[in-house]
BAMAR-679166 format. One record per residue (C-alpha): residue number from 1; residue in one letter; x, y, z. Coordinates in Angstrom, 2 decimals, always signed. Layout:
// residues N
+------+------+---------+---------+---------+
! resi ! resn !      c1 !      c2 !      c3 !
+------+------+---------+---------+---------+
!  NUM !    A !       X !       Y !       Z !
...
+------+------+---------+---------+---------+
//
This chain:
// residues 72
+------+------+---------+---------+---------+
! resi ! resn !      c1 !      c2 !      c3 !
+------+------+---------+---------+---------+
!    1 !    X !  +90.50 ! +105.56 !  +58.28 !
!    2 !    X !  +93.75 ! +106.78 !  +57.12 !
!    3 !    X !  +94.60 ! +105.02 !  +53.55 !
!    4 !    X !  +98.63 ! +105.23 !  +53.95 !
!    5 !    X !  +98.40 ! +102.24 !  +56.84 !
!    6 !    X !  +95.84 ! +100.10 !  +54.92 !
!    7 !    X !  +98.20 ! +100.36 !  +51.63 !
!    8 !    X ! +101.17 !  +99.64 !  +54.06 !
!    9 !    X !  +99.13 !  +96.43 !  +55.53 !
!   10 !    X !  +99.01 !  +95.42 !  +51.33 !
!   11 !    X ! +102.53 !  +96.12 !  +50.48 !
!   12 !    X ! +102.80 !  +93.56 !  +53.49 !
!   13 !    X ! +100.63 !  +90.94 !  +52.13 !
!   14 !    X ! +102.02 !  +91.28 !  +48.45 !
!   15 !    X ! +105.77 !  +91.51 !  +49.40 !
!   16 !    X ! +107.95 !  +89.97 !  +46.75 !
!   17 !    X ! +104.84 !  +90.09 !  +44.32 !
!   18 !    X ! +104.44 !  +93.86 !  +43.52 !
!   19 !    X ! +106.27 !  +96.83 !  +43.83 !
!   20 !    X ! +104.88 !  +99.75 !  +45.87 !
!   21 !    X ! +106.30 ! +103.60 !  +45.70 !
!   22 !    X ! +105.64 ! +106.15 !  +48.12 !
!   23 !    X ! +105.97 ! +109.61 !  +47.10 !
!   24 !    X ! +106.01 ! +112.98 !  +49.30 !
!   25 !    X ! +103.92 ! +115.34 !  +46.89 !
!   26 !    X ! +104.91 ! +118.75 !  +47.75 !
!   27 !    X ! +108.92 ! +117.08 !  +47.89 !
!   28 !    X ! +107.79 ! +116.00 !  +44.20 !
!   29 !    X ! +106.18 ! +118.65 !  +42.31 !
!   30 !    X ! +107.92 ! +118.09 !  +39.04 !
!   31 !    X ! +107.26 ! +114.48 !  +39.40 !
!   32 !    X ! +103.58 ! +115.20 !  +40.21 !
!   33 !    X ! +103.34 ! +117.10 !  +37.14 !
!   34 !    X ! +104.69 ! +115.20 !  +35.01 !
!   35 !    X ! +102.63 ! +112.26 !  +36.31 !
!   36 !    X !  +99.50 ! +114.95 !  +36.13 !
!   37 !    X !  +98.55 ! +114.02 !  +39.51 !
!   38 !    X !  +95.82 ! +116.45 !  +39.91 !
!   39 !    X !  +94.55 ! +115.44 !  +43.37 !
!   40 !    X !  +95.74 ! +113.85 !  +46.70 !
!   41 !    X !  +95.40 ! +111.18 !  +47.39 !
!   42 !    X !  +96.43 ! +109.15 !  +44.19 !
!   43 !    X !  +96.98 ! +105.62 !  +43.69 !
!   44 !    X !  +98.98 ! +104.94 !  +40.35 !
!   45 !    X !  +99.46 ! +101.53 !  +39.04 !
!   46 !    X ! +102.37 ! +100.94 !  +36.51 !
!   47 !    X ! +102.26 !  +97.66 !  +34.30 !
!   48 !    X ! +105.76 !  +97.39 !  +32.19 !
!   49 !    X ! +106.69 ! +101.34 !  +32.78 !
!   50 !    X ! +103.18 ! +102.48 !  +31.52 !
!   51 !    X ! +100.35 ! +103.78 !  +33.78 !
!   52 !    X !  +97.69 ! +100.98 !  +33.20 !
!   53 !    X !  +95.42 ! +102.76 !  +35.97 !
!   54 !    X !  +94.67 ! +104.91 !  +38.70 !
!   55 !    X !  +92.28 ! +105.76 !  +41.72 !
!   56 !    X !  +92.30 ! +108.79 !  +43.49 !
!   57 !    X !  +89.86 ! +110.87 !  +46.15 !
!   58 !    X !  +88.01 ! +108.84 !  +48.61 !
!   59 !    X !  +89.95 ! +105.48 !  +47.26 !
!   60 !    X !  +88.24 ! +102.21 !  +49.01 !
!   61 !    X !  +91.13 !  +99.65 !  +50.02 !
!   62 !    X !  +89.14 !  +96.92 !  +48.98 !
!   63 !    X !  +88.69 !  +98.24 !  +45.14 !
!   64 !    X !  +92.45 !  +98.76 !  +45.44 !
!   65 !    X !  +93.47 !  +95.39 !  +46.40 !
!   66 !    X !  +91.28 !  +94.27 !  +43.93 !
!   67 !    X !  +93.16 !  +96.25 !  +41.10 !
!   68 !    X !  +96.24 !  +94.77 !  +42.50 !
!   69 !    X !  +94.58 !  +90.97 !  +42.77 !
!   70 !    X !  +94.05 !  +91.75 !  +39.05 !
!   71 !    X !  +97.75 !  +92.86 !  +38.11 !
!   72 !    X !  +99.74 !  +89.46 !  +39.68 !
+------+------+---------+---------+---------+
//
């Protein structure tokens, strides 16, 4: 299954809760780099304008909702 739905379906469920960020990879090379985003695809989770984790490769939906059940 495609991960970019299932994340849509959470940004659903946690409207108004969390922020979520979509970002076109090859648009946002420097970005990427900067980030070090080594692989696609790549979850990033940002706690006060640090990077407080991060999940990438085969990413289960249910370990990221988790991580975000863990954040609010």
């Amino acid at each position: 299954m495609k991960l970019l739905p299932q994340v849509e379906a959470l940004e659903d469920k946690y409207s108004g809760k969390i922020k979520f960020a979509k970002v076109e990879a090859p648009k946002n090379r420097r970005l990427c780099i900067e980030l070090k985003v080594m692989g696609l695809p790549a979850l990033l989770f940002f706690q006060g304008g640090k990077e407080i984790e991060r999940v990438g490769g085969n990413i289960d939906i249910g370990v990221v909702e988790d991580k975000i059940a863990k954040l609010i």
